[in-house]
C-alpha positions in Angstrom: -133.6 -72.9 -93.0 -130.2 -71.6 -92.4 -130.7 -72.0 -88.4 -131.8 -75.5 -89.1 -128.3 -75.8 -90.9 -126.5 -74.3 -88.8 -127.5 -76.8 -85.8 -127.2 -79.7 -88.5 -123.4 -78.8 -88.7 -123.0 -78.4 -84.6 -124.7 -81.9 -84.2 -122.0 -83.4 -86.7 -118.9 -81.4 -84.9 -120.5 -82.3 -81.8 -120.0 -86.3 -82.6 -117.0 -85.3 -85.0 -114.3 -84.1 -82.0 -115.0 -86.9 -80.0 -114.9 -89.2 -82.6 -112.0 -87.7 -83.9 -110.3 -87.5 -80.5 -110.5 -91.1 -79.6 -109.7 -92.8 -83.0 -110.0 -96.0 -83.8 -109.9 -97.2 -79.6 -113.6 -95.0 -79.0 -115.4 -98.0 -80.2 -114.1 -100.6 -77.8 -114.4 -98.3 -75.0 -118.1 -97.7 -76.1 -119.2 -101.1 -76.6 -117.8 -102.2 -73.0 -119.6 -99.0 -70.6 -122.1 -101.0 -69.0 -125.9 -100.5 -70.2 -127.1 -100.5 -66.1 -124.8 -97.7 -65.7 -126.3 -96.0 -69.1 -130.3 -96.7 -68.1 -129.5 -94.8 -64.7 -128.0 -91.8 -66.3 -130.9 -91.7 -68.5 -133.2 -92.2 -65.4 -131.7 -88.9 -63.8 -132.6 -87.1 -66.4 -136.4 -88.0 -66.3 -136.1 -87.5 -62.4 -134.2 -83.2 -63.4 -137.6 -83.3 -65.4 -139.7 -84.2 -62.2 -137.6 -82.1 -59.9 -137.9 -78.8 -62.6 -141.5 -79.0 -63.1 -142.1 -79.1 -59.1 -139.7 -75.9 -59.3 -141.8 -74.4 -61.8 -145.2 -74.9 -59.7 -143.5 -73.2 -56.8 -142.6 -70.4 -58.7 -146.1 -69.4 -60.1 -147.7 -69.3 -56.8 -151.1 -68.6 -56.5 -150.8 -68.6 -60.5 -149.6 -72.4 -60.5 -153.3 -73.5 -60.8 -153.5 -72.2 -64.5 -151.0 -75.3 -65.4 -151.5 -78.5 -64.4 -149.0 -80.7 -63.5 -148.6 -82.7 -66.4 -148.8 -79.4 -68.5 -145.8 -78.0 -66.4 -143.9 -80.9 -67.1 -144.6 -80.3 -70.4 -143.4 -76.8 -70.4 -140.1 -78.0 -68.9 -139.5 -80.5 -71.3 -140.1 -78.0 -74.4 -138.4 -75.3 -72.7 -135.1 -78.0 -72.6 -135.4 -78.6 -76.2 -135.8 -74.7 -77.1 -132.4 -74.5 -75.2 -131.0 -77.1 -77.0 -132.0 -76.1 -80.5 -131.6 -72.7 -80.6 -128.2 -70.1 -80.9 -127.4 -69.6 -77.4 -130.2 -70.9 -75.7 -132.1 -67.6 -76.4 -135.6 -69.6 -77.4 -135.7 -70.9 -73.9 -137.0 -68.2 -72.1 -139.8 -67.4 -75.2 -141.2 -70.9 -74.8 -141.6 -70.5 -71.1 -143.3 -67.2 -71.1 -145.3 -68.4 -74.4 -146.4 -71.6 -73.0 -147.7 -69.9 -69.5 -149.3 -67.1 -71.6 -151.2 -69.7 -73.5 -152.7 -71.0 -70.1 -153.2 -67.2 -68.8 -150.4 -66.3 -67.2 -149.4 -63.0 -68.0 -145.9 -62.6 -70.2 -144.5 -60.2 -66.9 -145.0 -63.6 -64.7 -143.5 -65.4 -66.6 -140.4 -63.8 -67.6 -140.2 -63.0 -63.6 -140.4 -66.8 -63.6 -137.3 -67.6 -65.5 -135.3 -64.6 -64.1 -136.0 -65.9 -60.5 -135.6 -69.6 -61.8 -132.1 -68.4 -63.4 -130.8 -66.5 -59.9 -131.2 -69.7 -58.5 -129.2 -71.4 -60.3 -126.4 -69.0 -60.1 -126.7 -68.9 -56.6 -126.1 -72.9 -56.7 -123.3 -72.1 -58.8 -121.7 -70.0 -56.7 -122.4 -72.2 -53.6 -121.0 -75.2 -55.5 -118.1 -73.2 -56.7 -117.2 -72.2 -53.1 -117.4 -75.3 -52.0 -114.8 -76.7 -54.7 -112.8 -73.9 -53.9 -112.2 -75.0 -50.3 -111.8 -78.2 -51.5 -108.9 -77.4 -54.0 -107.3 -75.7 -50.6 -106.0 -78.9 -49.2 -105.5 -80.3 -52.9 -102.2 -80.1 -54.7 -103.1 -78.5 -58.0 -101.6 -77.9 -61.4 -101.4 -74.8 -63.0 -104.4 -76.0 -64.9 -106.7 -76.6 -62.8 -105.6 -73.0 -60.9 -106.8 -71.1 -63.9 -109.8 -73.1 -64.3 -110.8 -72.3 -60.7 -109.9 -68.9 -61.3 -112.0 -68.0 -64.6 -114.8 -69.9 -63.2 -114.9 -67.6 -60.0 -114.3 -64.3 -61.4 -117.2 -65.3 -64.1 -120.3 -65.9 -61.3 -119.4 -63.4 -59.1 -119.2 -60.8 -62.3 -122.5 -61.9 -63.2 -124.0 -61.9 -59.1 -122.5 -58.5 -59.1 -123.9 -57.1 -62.1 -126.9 -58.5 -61.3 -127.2 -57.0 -58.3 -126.0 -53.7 -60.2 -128.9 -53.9 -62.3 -131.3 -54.2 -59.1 -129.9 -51.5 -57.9 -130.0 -49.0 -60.7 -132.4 -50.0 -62.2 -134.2 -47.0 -62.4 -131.1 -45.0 -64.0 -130.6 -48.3 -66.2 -133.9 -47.3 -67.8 -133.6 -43.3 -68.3 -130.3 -44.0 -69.9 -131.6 -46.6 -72.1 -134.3 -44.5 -73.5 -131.6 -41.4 -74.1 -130.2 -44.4 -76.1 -133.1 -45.0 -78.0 -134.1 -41.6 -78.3 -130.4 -40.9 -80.2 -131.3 -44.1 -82.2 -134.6 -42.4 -83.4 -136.8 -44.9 -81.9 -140.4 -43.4 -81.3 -141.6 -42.5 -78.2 -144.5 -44.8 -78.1 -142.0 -47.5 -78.7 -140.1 -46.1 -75.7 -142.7 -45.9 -73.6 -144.3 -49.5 -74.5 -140.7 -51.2 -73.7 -140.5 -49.2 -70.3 -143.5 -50.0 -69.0 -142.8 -54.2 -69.8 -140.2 -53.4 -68.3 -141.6 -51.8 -65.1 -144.4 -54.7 -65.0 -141.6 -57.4 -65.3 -139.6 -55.9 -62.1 -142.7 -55.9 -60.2 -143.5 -59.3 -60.6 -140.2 -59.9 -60.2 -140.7 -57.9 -56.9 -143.4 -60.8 -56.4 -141.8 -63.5 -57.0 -138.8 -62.3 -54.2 -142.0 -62.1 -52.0 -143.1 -65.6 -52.1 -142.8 -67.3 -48.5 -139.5 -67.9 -47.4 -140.1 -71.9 -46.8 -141.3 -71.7 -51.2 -138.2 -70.2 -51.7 -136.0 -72.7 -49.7 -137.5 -75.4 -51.6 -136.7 -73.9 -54.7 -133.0 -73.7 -54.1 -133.3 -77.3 -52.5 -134.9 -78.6 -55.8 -132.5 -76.7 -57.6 -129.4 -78.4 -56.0 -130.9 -81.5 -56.7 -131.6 -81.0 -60.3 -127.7 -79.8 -60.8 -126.0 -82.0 -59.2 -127.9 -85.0 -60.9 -127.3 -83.2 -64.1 -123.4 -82.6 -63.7 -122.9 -86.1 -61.8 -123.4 -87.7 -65.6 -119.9 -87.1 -66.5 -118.6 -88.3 -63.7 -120.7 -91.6 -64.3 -119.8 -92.0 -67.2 -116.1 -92.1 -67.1 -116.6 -94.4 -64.1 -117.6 -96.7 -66.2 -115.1 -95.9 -68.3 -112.5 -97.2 -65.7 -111.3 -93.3 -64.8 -111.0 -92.1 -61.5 -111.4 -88.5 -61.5 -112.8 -86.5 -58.7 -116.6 -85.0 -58.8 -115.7 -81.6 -58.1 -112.9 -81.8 -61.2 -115.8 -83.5 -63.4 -118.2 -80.6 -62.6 -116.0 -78.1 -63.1 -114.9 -79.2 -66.7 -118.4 -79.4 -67.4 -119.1 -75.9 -66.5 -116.9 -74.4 -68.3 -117.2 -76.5 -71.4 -121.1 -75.4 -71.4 -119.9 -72.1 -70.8 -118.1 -72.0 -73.7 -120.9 -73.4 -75.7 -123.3 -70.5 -74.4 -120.6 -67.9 -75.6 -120.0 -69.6 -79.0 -123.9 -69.1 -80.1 -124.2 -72.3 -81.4 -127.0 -73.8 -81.2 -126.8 -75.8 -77.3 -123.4 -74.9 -77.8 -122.7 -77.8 -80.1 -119.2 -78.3 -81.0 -117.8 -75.4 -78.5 -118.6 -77.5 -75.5 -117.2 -80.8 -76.9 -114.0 -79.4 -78.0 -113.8 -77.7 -74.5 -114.4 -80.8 -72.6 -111.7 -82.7 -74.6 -109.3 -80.0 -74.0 -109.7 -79.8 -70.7 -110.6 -83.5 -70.3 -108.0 -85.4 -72.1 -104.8 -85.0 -70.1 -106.2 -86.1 -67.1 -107.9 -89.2 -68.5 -106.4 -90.1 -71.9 -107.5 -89.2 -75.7 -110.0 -92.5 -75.6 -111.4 -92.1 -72.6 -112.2 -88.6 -72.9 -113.7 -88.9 -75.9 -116.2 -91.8 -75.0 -117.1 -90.4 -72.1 -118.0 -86.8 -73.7 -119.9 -89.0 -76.6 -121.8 -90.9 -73.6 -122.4 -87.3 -71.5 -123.9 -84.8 -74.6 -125.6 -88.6 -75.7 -127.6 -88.2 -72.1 -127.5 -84.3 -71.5 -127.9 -83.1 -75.0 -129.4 -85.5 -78.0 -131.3 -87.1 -75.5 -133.3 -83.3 -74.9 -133.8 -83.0 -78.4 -135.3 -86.2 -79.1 -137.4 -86.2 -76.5 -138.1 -82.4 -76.3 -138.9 -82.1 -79.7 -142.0 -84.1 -80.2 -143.0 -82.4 -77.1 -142.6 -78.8 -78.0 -144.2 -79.5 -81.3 -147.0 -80.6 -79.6 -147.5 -77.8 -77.7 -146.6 -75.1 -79.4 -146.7 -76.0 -83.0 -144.5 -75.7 -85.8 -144.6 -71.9 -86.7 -143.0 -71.2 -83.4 -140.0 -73.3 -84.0 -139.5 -71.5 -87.0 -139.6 -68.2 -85.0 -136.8 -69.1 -82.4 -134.8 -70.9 -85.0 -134.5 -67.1 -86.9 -134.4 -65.2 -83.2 -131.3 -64.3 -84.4 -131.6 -62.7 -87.6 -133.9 -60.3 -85.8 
């Protein structure tokens, strides 16, 4: 009940700041974005639905038979929702692995799955990121923008780099954990048991790395696609707003305000990422503009997942497990 709560109170801050922020001009500059413009930001959406599930398939392999397709799209949708209404995003990655268990696919699979699905999308980050970075070369920039640039890079290449640190070590990552454990009188069969999932995850990790190299391709190809329909909605919407800011500044205010959501625990970082956005949003557009346009982006990219997500993950998974992620972290 609490976790219910507690997302109750980030959906009102989350229409709160903007509210707040854009006073008593939000309305006008509501009432005028133009509905074409609204029903095509709502179509990419559907389409990041498509593109995820036909990720999905490609990632399972030879085990992709054990989901049809309308069943993976299914599993993306609730996955989305999970995200969305849970502290953090941690319920995600238990409705992926407990939706493919349901249709055979071992728990190890999946959670390679989603650990292979999530270097992609860092290595889109860091591609995209690069690629902004060049651009801001021949751009005059404000101090600003500078910083954003700068904790944006040192944060994905921390986490490749640690990532690639945990490859590495892995095996030296796991006697030191269980020296850990062992200090934190936690028994040995326990120990052992959470090894060994572990060991079973990095080989089908191992796997998944394995799949041919034309799967993989297409997996970072669908993966820029899905991205860069995803962060192109806040750059549509203030568009049609009137405002003329640049894609690459749009994208990067958006990855930092969701960022900032994913640190604050809140649940889809409710709150956190709007009072980011604004921040960082604001001066370069105005108080009402800014404040419409972050209404009109979480409106597509956020409320829209849980209203359509929920039903879905409901169906699929049932009520009881709802309750479980909403109290993941009490655990």
């Amino acid at each position: 009940m609490s976790r219910a709560l507690l997302l109750l109170v980030g959906l009102l801050a989350a229409v709160l700041i903007p509210l707040l922020l854009g006073g008593s001009e939000i309305g006008s500059r509501l009432s005028a974005f133009p509905l074409p413009w609204l029903l095509i930001m709502f179509g990419m959406i559907l389409l990041c639905w498509g593109v995820n599930t036909l990720r999905l398939r490609l990632l399972l392999g030879d085990q992709c038979h054990k989901v049809g397709r309308l069943r993976s799209l299914g599993v993306v949708m609730a996955a989305e929702f999970a995200y969305c209404a849970t502290p953090g995003g941690s319920g995600g990655p238990l409705t992926i692995m407990a939706l493919l268990a349901r249709h055979g696919v071992r728990p190890a699979r999946g959670s390679a799955v989603f650990a292979m699905d999530q270097l992609s999308d860092l290595l889109f980050f860091l591609c995209a990121l690069s690629g902004i970075l060049v651009y801001a070369l021949f751009q005059h920039l404000s101090q600003r923008m500078e910083w954003m640039l700068m904790v944006s890079a040192v944060s994905l290449f921390g986490g490749l780099i640690t990532c690639a640190m945990v490859a590495r070590y892995h095996r030296s990552l796991i006697r030191l954990s269980g020296r850990w454990l062992a200090r934190a009188n936690v028994k040995a069969a326990t120990r052992m048991r959470w090894a060994r999932k572990l060991l079973q995850f990095l080989a089908a990790f191992t796997d998944t790395l394995e799949l041919p190299v034309q799967t993989l391709i297409k997996v970072f190809v669908l993966t820029c696609v899905h991205w860069l329909l995803r962060y192109s909605v806040l750059y549509l919407a203030l568009r049609g707003l009137g405002a003329d800011l640049q894609w690459a500044w749009s994208f990067l205010i958006q990855m930092l305000a969701l960022s900032a959501g994913q640190f604050s625990l809140l649940p889809g970082g409710a709150g956190a990422a709007e009072l980011t956005s604004a921040a960082l949003l604001a001066p370069m557009v105005g108080k009402s503009t800014a404040a419409a346009a972050i209404l009109i982006w979480r409106a597509v990219t956020y409320y829209f997942y849980l209203l359509v997500g929920g039903p879905v993950f409901l169906l699929m998974l049932g009520r009881p497990l709802l309750m479980k992620l909403m109290k993941i972290r009490q655990a």
